[in-house]
C-alpha positions in Angstrom: 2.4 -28.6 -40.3 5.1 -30.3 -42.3 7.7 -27.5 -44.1 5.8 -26.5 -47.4 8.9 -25.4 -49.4 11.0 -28.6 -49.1 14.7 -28.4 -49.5 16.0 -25.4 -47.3 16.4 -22.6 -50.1 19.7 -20.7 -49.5 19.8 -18.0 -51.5 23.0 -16.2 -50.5 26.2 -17.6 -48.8 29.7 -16.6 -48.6 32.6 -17.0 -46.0 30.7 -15.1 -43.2 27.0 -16.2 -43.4 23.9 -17.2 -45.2 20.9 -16.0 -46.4 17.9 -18.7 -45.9 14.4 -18.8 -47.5 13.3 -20.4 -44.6 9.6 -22.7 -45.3 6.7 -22.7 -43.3 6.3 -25.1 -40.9 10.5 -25.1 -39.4 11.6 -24.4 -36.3 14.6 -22.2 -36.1 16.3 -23.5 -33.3 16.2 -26.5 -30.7 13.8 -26.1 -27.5 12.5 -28.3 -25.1 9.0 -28.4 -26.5 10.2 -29.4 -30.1 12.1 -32.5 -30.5 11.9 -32.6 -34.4 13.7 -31.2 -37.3 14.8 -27.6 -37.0 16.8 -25.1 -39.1 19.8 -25.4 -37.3 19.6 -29.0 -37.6 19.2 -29.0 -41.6 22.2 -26.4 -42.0 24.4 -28.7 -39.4 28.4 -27.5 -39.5 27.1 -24.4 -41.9 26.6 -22.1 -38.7 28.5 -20.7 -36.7 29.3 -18.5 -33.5 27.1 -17.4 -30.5 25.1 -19.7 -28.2 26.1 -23.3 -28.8 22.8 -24.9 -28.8 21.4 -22.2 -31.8 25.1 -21.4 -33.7 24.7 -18.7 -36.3 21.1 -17.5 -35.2 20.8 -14.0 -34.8 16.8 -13.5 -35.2 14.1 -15.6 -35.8 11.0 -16.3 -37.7 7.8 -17.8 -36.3 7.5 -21.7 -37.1 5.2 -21.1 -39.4 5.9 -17.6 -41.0 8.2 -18.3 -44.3 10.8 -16.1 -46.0 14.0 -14.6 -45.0 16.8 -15.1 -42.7 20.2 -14.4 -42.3 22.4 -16.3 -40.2 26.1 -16.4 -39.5 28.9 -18.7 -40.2 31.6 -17.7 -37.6 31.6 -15.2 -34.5 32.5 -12.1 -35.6 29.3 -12.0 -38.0 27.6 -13.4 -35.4 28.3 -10.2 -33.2 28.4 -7.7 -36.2 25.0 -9.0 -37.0 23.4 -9.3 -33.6 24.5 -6.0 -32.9 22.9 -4.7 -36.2 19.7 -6.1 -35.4 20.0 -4.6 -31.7 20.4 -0.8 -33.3 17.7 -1.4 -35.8 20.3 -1.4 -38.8 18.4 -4.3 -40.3 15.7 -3.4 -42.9 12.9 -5.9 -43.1 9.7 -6.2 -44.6 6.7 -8.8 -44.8 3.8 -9.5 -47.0 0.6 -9.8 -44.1 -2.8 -11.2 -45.2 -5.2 -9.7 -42.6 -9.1 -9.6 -42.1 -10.6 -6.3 -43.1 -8.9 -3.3 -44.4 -7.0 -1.0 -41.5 -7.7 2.8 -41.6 -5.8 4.8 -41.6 -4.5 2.9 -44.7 -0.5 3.8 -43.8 1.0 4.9 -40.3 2.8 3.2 -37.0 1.1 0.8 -34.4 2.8 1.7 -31.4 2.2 -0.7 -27.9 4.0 -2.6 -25.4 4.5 -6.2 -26.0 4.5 -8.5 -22.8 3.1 -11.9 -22.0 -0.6 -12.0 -21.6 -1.7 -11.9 -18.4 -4.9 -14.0 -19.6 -3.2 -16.7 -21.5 0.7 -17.7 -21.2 1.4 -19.0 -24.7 0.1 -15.8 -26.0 1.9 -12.0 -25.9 -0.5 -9.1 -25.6 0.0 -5.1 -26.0 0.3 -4.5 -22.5 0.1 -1.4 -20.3 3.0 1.4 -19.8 5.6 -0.1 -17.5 5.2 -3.5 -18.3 6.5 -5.4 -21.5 8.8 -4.0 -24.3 8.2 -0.9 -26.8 7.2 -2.2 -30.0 6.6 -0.5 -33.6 5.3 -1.9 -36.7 4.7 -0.1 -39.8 2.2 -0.9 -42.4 0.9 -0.3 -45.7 -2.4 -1.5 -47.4 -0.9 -2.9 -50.7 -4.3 -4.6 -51.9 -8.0 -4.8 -50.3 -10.1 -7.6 -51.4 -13.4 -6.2 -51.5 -13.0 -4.3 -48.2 -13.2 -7.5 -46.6 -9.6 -8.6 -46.9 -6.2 -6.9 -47.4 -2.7 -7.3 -48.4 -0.3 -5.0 -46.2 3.4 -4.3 -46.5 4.7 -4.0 -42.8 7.8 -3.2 -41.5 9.5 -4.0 -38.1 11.0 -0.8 -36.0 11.7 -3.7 -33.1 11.6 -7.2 -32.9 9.5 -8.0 -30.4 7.9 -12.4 -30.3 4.8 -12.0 -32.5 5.0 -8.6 -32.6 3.3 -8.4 -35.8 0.7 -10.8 -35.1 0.1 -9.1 -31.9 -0.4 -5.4 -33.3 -2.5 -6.2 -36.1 -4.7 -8.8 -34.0 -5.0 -5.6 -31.3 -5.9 -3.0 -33.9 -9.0 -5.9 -35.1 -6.8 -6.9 -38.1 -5.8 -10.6 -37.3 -3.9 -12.0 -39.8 -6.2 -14.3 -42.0 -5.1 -18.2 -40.9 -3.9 -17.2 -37.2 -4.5 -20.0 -34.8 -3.3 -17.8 -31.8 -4.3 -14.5 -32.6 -7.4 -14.4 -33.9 -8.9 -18.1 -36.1 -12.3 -18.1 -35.3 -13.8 -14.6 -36.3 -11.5 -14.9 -39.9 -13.3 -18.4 -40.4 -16.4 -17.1 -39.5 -16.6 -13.8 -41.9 -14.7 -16.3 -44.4 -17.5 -18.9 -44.1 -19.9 -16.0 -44.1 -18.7 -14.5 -47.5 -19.2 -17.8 -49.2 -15.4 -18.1 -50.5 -15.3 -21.6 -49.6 -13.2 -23.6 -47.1 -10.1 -23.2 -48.6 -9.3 -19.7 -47.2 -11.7 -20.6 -44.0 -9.1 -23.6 -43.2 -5.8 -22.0 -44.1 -3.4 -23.4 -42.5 -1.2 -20.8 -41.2 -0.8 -17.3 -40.3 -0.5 -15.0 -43.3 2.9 -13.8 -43.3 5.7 -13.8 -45.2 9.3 -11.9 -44.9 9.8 -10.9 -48.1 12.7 -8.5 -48.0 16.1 -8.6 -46.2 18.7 -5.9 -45.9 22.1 -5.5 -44.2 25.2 -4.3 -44.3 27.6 -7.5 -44.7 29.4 -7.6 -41.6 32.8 -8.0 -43.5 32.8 -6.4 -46.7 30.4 -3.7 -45.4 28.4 -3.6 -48.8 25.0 -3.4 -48.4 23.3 -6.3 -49.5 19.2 -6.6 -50.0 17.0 -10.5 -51.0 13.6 -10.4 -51.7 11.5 -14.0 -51.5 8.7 -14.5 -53.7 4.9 -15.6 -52.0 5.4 -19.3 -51.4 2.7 -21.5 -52.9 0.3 -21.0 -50.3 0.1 -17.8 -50.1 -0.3 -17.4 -53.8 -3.4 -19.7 -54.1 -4.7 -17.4 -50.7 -4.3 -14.4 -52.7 -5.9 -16.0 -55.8 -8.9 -17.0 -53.2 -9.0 -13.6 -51.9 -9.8 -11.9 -55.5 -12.9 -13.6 -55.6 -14.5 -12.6 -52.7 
């Protein structure tokens, strides 16, 4: 899908780094499978430090999950940064759109992220011993008619997918999912009667709506939030009339 938000939002910069409202639909950074326009590529001389083929880039958002990044503009943020995100320092949360309502309606999913043994372009919670210890937090902010639900979640480690991949393996895809879950949210979606709109959505549900860090230079604390891009706000208007 083609970036919905259009021009690259920046909504923080100073001598040290950036703060991006990154669209849906962008690649971060250059790899062998994408030959097409990236992030890196739109900001151009902007970035800086770390690995030369993805300057300033100290985390990353799925292609198509929007909102907030950081990146740095010379090599000492870089490392400040990186090093922040390595001892959990960074405080992040994102707006998830999910199939059905989770119970408990608050607490930690706690699993192993690793490669799926079934399927290489996927991760999985994997087994003790293998993977990566992952955390997410979550929060039911709104449930649409016990069908649906809004959650606030929040990243204890940054594993790929991760959040994708624990709400998918507690039976919570995330509504839109094309990986983790599309054809049971299409089929309750279809079977609801709410129309095609939310059956088709183009994308998984999420959205990093909050950023905070310590700036690695001034050491203020510094904290963005990103409103719900376009299309999450018409999913959310579907939602309220199931």
């Amino acid at each position: 899908m083609a970036p919905e938000g259009g021009a690259l939002r920046i909504v923080h910069q100073d001598d040290d780094l950036a703060v991006i409202d990154k669209p849906a639909g962008l690649v971060v950074h250059p790899a062998p499978s994408h030959t097409g326009p990236t992030l890196v590529s739109e900001l151009g001389d902007l970035l800086g430090g770390g690995d030369p083929e993805r300057p300033g880039i100290v985390h990353r958002l799925d292609k198509d999950t929007s909102g907030l990044m950081v990146v740095a503009k010379t090599e000492a943020a870089h490392q400040a940064l990186s090093r922040d995100f390595a001892q959990r320092r960074i405080d992040r949360a994102y707006a998830a759109y999910v199939w059905g309502v989770p119970a408990p309606r608050g607490g930690e999913i706690a699993g192993n992220i690793g490669r799926s043994p079934t399927n290489r372009k996927k991760m999985a919670v994997v087994g003790e011993g293998r993977g990566k210890p992952a955390i997410t937090g979550y929060r039911v902010e709104h449930s649409f008619h016990a069908q649906a639900a809004r959650l606030e979640c929040r990243l204890a480690t940054g594993r790929t997918h991760q959040i994708r991949v624990h709400l998918a393996h507690r039976g919570h895809p995330l509504i839109g999912d094309p990986l983790y879950g599309p054809r049971p949210g299409r089929a309750v979606a279809r079977s609801v009667g709410i129309g095609c709109e939310i059956a088709a959505f183009r994308r998984q549900a999420l959205h990093a709506r909050l950023l905070g860090f310590t700036h690695p230079a001034s050491r203020e604390h510094l904290i963005f939030d990103s409103p719900l891009p376009a299309d999450l706000e018409r999913l959310e208007a579907n939602l309220e009339r199931l």
